[in-house]
VOGU-3710 file (C-alpha; in Angstrom, 3 decimals, decimal comma):
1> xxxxxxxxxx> 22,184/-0,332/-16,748  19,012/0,623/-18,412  20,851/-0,122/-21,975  22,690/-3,654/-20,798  18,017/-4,231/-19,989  17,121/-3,041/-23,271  20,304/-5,060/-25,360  18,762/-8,156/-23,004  15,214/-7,676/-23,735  15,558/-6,985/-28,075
11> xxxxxxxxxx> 18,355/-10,592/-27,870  15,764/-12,389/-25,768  12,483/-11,285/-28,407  15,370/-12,080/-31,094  15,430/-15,584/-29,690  11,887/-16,017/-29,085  11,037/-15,142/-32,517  13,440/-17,541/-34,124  12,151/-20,160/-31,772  8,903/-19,198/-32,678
21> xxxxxxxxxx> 9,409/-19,518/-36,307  10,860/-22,827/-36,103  8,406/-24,518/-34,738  6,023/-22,969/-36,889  8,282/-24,698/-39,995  7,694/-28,173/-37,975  4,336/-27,487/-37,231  3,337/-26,422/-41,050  6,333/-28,787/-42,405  7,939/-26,135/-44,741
31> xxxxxxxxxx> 11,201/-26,900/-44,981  12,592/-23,460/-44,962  11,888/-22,734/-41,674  13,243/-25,609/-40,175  16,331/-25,424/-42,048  18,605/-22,195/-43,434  19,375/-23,765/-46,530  18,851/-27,210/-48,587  21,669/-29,726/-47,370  22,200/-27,963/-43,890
41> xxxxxxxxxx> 20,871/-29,518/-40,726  17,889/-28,181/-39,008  16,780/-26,655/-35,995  14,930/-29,588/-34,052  11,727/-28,802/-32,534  12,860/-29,253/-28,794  16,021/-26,917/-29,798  13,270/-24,310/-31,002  10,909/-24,973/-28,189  14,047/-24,601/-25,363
51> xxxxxxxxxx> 14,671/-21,272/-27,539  11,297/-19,769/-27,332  11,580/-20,600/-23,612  14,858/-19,589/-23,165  14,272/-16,135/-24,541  11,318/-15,565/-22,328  13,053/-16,574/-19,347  15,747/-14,302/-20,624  13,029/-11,407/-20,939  11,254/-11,914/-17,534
61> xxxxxxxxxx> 14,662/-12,070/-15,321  15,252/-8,770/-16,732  12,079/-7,138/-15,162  13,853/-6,861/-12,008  11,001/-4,610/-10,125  8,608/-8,169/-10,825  9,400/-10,469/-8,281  6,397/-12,400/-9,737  8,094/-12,319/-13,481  11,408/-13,534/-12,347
71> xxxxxxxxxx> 10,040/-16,385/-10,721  8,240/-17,252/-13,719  11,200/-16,613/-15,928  13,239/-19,024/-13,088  10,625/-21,411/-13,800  11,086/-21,470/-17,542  14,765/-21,761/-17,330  14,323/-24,847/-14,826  12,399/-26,489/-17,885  14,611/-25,535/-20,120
81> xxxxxxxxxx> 17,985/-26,786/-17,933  15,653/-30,288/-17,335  15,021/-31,041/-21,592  18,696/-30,215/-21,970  19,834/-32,350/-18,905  17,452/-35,290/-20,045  18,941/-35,115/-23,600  22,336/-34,669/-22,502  21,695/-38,366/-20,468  20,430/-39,654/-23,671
91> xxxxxxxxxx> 23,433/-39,276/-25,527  25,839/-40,389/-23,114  24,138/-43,445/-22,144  22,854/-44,375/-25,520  18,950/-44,395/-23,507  16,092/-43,564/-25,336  13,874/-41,870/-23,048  11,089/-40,634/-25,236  11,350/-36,491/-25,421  12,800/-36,624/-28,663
101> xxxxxxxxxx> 9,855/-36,299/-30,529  7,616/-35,643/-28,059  6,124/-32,069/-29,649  6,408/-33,484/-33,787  7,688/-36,598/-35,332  10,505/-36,425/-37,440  9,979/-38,221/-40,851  13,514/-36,987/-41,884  16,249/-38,151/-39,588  16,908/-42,201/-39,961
111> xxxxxxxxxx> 15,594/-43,739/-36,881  18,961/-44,787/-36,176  20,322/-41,485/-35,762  17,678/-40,466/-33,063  15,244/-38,472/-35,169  14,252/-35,041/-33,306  17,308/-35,254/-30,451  18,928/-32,101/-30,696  22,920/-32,054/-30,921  24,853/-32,760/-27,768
121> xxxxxxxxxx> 26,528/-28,858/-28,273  23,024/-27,645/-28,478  21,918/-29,583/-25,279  25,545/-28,137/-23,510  24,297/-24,494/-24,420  20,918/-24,819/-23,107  22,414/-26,183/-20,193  24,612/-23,399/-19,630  22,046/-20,993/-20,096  19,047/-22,150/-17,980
131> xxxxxxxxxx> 22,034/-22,051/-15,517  23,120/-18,388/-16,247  19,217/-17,548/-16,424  18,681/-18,954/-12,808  21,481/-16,949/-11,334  20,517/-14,180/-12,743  18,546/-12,421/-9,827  20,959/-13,453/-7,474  23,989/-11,254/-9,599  22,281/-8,082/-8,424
141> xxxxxxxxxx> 22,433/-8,995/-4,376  26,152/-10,550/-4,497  29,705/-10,481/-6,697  30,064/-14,070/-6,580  26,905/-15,302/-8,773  27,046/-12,392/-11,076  30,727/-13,615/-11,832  29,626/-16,870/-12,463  26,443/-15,851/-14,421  29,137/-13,767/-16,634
151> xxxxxxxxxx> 31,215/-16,987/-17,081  28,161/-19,133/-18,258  26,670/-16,270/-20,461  30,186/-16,372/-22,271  29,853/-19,960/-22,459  26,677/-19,932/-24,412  28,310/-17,401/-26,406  31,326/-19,047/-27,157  28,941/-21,708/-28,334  27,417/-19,920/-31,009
161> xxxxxxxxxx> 30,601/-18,301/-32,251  32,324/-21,511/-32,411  29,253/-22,723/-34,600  28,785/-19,726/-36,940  32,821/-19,992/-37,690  32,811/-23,353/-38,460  29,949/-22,907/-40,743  32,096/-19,664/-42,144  34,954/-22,016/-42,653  33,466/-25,449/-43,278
171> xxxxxxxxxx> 34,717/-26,799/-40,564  32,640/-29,827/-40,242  33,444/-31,700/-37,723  33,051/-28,278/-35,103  29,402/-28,322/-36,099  28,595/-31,751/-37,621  28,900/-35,645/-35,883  27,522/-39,090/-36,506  27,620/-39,564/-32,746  26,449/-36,489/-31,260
181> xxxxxxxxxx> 24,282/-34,287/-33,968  25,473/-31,397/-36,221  24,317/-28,293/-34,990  22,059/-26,018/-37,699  23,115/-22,679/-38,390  20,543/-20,792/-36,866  21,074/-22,800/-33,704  24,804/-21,104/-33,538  22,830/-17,924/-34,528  20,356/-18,320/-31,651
191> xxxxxxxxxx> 23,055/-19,217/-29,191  25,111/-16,298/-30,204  21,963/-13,511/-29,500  21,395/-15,986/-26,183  24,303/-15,340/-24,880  24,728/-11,728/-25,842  21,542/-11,126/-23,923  22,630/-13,307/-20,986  25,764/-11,449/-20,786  24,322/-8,110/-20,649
201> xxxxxxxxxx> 21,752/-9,556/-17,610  25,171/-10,531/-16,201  26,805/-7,158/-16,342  23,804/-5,448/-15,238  23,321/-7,203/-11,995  26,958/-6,608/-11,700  26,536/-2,960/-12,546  23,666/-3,004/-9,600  25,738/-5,002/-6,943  28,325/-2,595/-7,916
211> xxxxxxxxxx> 25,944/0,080/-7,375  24,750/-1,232/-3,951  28,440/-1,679/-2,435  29,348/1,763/-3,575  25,895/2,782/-1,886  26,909/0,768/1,001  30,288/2,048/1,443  28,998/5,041/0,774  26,343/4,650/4,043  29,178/3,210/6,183
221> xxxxxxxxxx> 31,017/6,362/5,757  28,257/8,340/6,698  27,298/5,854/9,385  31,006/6,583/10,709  30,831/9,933/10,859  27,551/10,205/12,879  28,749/7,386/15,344  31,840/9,809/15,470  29,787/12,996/16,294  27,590/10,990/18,797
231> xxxxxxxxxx> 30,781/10,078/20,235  31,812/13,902/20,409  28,239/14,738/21,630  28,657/11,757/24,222  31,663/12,991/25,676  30,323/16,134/25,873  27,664/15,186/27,755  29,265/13,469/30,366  31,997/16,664/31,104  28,156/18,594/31,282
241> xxxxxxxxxx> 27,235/15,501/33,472  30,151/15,552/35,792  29,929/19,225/36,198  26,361/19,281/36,397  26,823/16,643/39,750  30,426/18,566/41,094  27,714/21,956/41,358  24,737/20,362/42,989  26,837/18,747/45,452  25,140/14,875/44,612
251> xxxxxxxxxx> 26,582/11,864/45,300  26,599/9,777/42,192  26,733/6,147/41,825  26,847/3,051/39,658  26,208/-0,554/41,195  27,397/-3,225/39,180  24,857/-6,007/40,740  26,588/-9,488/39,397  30,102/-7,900/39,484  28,877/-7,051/43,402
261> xxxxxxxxxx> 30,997/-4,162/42,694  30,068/0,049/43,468  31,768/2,993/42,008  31,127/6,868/42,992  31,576/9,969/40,923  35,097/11,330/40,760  33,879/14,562/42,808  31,683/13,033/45,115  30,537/15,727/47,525  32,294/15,679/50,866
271> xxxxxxxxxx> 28,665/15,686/52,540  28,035/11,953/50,967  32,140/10,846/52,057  32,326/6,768/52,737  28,616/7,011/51,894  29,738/4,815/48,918  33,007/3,340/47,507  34,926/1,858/44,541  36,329/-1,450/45,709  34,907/-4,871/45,720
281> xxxxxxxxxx> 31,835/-5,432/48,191  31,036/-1,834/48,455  27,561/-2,083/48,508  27,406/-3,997/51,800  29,794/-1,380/53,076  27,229/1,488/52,359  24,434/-0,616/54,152  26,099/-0,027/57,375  25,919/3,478/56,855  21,601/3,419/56,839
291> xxxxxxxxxx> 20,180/4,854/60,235  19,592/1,294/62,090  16,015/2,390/61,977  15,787/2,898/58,172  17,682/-0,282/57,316  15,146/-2,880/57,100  12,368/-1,037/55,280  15,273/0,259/52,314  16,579/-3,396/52,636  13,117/-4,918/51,890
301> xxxxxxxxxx> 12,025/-1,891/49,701  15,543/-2,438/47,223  14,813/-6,924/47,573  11,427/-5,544/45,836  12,293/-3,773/43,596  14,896/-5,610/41,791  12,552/-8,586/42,552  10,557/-6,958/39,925  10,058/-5,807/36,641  10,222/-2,016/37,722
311> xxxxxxxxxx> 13,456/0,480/36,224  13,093/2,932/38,887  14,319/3,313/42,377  13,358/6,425/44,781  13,600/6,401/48,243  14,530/8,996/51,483  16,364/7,368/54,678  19,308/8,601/56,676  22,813/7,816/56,734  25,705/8,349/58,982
321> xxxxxxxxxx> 28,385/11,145/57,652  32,231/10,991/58,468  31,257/12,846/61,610  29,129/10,451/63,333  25,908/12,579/62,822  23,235/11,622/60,505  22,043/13,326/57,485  18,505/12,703/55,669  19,341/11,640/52,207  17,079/11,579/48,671
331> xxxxxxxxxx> 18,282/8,283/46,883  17,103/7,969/42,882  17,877/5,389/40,598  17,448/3,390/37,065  18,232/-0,451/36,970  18,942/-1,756/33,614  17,551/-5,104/33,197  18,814/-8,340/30,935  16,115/-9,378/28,240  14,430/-11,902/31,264
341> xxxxxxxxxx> 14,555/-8,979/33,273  17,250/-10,236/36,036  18,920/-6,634/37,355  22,371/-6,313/35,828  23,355/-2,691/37,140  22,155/0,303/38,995  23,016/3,825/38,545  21,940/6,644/40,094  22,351/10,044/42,605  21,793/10,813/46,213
351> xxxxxxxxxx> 21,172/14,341/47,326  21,275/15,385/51,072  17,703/16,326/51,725  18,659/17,003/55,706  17,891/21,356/55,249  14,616/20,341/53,329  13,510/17,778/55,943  14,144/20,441/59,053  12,311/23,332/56,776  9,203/20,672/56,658
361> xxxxxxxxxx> 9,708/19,696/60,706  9,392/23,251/61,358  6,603/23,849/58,950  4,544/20,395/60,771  5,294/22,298/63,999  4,225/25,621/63,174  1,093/24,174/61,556  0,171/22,091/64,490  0,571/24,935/67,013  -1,673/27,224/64,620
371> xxxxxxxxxx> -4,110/23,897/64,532  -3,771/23,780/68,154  -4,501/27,694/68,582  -7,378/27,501/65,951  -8,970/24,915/68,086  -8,463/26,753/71,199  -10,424/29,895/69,517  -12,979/27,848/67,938  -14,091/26,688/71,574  -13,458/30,466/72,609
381> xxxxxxxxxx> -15,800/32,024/70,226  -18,155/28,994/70,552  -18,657/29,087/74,639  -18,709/32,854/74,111  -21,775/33,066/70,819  -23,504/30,285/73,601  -23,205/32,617/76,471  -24,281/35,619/74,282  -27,146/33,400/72,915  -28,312/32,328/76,312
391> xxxxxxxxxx> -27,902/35,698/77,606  -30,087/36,802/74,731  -32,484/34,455/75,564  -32,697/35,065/79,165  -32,767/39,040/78,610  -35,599/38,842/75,806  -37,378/36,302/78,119  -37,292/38,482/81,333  -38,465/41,714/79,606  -41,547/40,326/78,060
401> xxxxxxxxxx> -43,632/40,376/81,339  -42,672/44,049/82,480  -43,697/44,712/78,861  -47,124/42,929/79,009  -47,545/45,275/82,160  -46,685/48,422/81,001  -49,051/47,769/77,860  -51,694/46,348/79,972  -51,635/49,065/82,739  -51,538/51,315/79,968
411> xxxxxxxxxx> -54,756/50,584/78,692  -56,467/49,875/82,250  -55,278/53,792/83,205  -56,242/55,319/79,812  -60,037/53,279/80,867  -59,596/54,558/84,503  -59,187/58,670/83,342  -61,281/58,198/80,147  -63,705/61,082/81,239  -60,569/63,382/82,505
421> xxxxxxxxxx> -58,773/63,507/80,000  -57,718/65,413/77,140  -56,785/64,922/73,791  -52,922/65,096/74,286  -53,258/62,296/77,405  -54,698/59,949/75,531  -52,537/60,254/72,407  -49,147/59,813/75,094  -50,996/56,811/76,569  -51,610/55,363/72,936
431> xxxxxxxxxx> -47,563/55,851/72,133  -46,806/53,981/75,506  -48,524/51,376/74,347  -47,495/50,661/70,884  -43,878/50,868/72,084  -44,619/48,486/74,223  -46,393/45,980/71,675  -43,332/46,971/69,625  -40,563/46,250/71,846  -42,609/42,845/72,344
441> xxxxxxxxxx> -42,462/42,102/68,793  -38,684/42,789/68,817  -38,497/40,732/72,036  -39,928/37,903/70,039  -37,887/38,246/66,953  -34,970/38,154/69,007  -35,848/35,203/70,603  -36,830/33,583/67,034  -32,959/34,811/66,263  -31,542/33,414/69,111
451> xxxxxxxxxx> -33,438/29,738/68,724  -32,451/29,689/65,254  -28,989/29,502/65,927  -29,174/27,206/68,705  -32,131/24,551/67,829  -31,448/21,079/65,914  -32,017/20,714/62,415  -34,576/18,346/61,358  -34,327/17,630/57,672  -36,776/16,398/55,871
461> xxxxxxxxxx> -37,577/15,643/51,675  -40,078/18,590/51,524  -42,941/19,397/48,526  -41,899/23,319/48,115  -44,535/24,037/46,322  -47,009/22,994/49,204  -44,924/24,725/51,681  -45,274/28,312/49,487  -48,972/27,346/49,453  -49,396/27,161/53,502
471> xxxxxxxxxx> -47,235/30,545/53,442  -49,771/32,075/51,481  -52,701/31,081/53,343  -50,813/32,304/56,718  -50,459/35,790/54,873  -54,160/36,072/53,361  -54,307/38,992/55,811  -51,634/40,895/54,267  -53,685/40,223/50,560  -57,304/41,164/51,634
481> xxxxxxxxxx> -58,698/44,047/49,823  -55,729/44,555/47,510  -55,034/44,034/43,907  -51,950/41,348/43,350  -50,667/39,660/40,315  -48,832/36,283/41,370  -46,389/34,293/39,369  -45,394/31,002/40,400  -43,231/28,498/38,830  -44,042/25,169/40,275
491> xxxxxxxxxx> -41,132/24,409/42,549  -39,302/20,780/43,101  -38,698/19,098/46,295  -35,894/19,781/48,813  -34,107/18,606/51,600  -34,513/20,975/54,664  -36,287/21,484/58,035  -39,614/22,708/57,161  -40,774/24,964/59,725  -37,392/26,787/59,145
501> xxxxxxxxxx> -37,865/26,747/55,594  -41,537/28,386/55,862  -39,767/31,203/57,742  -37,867/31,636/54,970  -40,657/31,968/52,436  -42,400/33,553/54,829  -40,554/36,512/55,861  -39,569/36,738/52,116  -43,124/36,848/50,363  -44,153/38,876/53,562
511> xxxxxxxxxx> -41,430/41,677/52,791  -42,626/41,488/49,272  -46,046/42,080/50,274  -45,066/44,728/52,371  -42,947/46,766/49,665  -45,303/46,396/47,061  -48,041/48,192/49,761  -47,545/51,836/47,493  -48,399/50,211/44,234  -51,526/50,046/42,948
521> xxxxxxxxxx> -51,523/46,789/41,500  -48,554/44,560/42,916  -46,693/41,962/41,446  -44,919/39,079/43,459  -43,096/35,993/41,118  -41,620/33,385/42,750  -39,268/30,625/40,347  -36,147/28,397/40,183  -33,244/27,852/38,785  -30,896/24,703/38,352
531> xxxxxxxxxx> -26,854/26,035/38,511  -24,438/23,336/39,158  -25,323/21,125/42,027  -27,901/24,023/43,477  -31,047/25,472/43,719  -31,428/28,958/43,139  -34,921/30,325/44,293  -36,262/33,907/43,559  -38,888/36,185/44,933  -38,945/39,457/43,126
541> xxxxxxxxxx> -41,381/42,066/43,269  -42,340/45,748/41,920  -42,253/47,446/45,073  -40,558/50,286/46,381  -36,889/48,409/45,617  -33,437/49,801/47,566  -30,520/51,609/47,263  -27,740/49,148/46,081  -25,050/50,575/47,865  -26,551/49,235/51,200
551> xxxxxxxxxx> -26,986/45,671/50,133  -24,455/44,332/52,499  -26,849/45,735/55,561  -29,675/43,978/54,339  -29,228/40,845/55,979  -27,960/42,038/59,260  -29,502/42,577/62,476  -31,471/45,459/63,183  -30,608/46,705/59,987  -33,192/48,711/58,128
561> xxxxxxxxxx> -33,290/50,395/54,844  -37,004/52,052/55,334  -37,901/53,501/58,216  -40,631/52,251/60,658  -42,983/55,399/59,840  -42,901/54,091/56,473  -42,828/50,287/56,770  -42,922/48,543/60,206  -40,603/46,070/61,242  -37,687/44,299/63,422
571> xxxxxxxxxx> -35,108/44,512/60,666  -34,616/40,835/62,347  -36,499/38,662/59,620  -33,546/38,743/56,649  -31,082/38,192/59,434  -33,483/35,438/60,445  -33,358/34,139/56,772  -29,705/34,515/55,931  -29,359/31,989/59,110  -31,450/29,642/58,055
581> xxxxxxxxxx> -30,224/29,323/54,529  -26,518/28,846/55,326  -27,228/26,065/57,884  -28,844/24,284/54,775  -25,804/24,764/53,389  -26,866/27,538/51,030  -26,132/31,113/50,297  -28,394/34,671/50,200  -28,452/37,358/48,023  -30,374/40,451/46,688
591> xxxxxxxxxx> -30,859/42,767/43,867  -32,692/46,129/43,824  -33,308/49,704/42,456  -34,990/52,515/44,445  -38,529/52,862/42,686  -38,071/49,554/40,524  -38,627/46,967/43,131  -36,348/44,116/44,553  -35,173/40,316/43,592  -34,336/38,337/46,735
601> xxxxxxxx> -32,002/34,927/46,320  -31,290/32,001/48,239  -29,835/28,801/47,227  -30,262/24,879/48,636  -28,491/21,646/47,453  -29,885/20,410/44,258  -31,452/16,461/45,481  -31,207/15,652/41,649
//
């Protein structure tokens, strides 16, 4: 093919340049050019002009990656078909119509013998060949115009040959007539390269629609033999399919919905037997089976959904078995659609569901008798922390007066016997009496404990930072006389009940205080920190710290870590704290190392 291009391209500049040169000859009027020898007829100027077209058209058709060229070449071919077409009318109706001479005059013809019309053979070949040239990029897409653009190329070759031999053999009335024009020599010459090139454009968009069936036979075979492996795979799928249904014991189904027809899987489980059928008007057959309670919601649930533009059907109801007894069943399903989305068919499995639904009736049951027990012990535990707490309170609240007497009578008999006695006396009166003021202060906490639990909160947006302040001032006691560094970050509001919240602080900054007691110069800071959705608040100090290992007894009642020789206290006021914090919603923790000091932690919601 790309030698038939080249042989087109070197006939068509052949026939360009002759063209070209011709005209030149009329342009400059040299004789020689126009004409081969003396005495011979010459090339007219149109002939030349439809040459130097002709050949171009001839070149540009052959660029067949240019759509752009080969509509130009088209184009110059159409010209060249219209001159020769025009001319051709001129000679058979004798009608001048004025394209003759329309490039140069000719001084050389008598006007009587239509000066500058070329010969009716010439305006045949040109004919032929804008013909051939504008069914040239239609050879390379189909047989039948590349066999015609063959016919017409040897047409315009058959033109030139005839020409050139009757010039070999002076046969003058082949190339030479009063009526019609003699046709020059280098006319028959420029036919004969014309249609040498046009032939070769021929065979090549032969060669290429010869090239495209063999590529398309070539793709149908191929074609064939993956439609016959998807075939294979196809059946193999379905024998996977149908064994794939036969072990999971599912009732498969395919509704044809115009055909009103329903057919079942060839091993339909026995569980889903007259579920569904095979015969005409199946489908209203099956309804009966639905659990009269079921049947209107799947009847208006399947109107929907074909209704619609949905693929997808999924739905649980029970139907009656052979038996009489009804089984829960799990119905899926795909509808295929026509292209305005009326349903055409359904297709689709149903699975017995009837152990699963039991397994989740017993699972509801068992859930709502733990619910129901959970309830029960909820009231349980809360009538019995309401007795304890009233109990509590009555106890604490019946002991403080026999308290306030023993510590009262105490110090009204250690008055009374001043003078009588001795050291020892008065030391055992002195313990009597700070056991008593100490049992009253544990009377107290435990009362604080106990009303903790059981009072209302009152929440409030709080200023923390004012509330640490007012702690302070209620602790200036603790901070007379001693030397203590403070830290303070400046805290942001909270949400909280604020005396309970100053207990907090409070017992906090006053354990602090108390800790630090050993050290020469104490430091307390107090800061915040934003994690998530809380805030996490900090007192640390450089006190006497604690052991670690007993972390988890820090925040429980009565549990101590010191002693009371060395530190008084309750060991009520982190219990008191840890309270507090987690009816805000908020959690308690600590840090520590014996001889380092201690971090204490609670956190609140975060109002930002």
């Amino acid at each position: 093919m790309q030698v038939l291009t080249l042989s087109a391209r070197v006939c068509a500049g052949a026939v360009v340049a002759l063209g070209t040169t011709v005209l030149a000859g009329w342009a400059l009027d040299i004789a020689a050019l126009k004409g081969v020898l003396p005495g011979l007829a010459m090339m007219k100027a149109n002939t030349a002009l439809s040459f130097v077209l002709s050949g171009a058209a001839l070149a540009l058709v052959s660029l067949r990656s240019s759509v752009i060229a080969r509509r130009i070449g088209q184009g110059c071919a159409g010209i060249v078909l219209l001159v020769a077409l025009l001319t051709l009318g001129e000679q058979l109706t004798a009608f001048d119509l004025g394209i003759d001479e329309l490039l140069v005059r000719d001084p050389d013809t008598p006007r009587d013998l239509n000066p500058g019309r070329m010969a009716s053979a010439t305006s045949l070949g040109f004919v032929l060949a804008g013909l051939c040239i504008s069914l040239s990029p239609f050879a390379a897409r189909a047989l039948a115009p590349a066999r015609l653009a063959r016919a017409l190329a040897y047409a315009v070759l058959a033109i030139g040959s005839i020409g050139l031999l009757s010039y070999a053999l002076d046969v003058e009335f082949l190339y030479a007539s009063d009526a019609f024009g003699s046709v020059a020599v280098h006319t028959a010459a420029g036919f004969l390269a014309l249609g040498a090139g046009l032939l070769a454009v021929a065979q090549a968009g032969t060669g290429a629609q010869l090239s495209e069936d063999a590529r398309i036979e070539t793709r149908v075979r191929e074609r064939t033999a993956e439609l016959n492996a998807a075939n294979l795979r196809l059946r193999e799928s379905e024998e996977r399919l149908r064994l794939l249904i036969s072990t999971t014991h599912q009732a498969a189904w395919d509704w044809d919905i115009v055909g009103h027809r329903l057919w079942h899987h060839e091993d339909l489980s026995a569980a889903a037997e007259g579920v569904v059928d095979s015969v005409e008007g199946a489908g209203a057959r099956w309804f009966v089976h639905v659990h009269p309670e079921d049947r209107e919601r799947i009847a208006n649930r399947l109107e929907a959904v074909l209704a619609g533009d949905g693929r997808l059907w999924s739905e649980e109801y029970r139907y009656r078995k052979p038996d009489g007894s009804y089984a829960f069943a799990l119905e899926r399903g795909v509808i295929a659609r026509d292209h305005e989305g009326r349903p055409l068919r359904m297709a689709g499995a149903m699975l017995d569901i009837t152990a699963r639904k039991q397994t989740e009736e017993e699972v509801r049951r068992l859930n709502e008798d733990l619910e129901r027990r959970v309830l029960e012990r909820t009231a349980d535990l809360t009538a019995a922390n309401q007795e304890l707490e009233t109990f509590s309170y009555s106890v604490s609240h019946d002991l403080r007066a026999p308290l306030r007497h023993i510590d009262g009578f105490t110090g009204l008999l250690a008055k009374h016997l001043d003078s009588s006695l001795d050291e020892a006396g008065r030391r055992y009166l002195a313990k009597i009496s700070g056991s008593a003021r100490q049992m009253g202060e544990l009377i107290d906490d435990l009362l604080t404990f106990s009303h903790i639990g059981r009072t209302e909160l009152k929440s409030a947006r709080l200023d923390l930072s004012g509330l640490v302040q007012e702690v302070l001032r209620l602790l200036e006691p603790e901070t007379a006389g001693r030397e203590i560094e403070w830290i303070m970050s400046e805290l942001p509001e909270a949400q909280g009940d604020p005396p309970l919240l100053r207990l907090v602080f409070q017992n906090l900054i006053g354990n602090a205080l108390k800790y630090t007691r050993p050290r020469p110069q104490a430091r307390i800071e107090i800061g915040v920190t934003r994690e998530g959705a809380e805030l996490i608040f900090s007192i640390r100090d450089n006190g006497v710290g604690f052991d670690m290992r007993y972390v988890d007894r820090l925040f429980g009642v009565f549990q101590r870590l010191h002693s009371g020789a060395e530190f008084e206290g309750t060991g009520i006021g982190l219990a008191n704290v840890k309270r507090i914090v987690q009816r805000h919603g908020g959690r308690v923790w600590a840090e520590g190392a014996v001889g380092e000091g201690a971090c204490f932690y609670f956190s609140l919601p975060d109002l930002a």
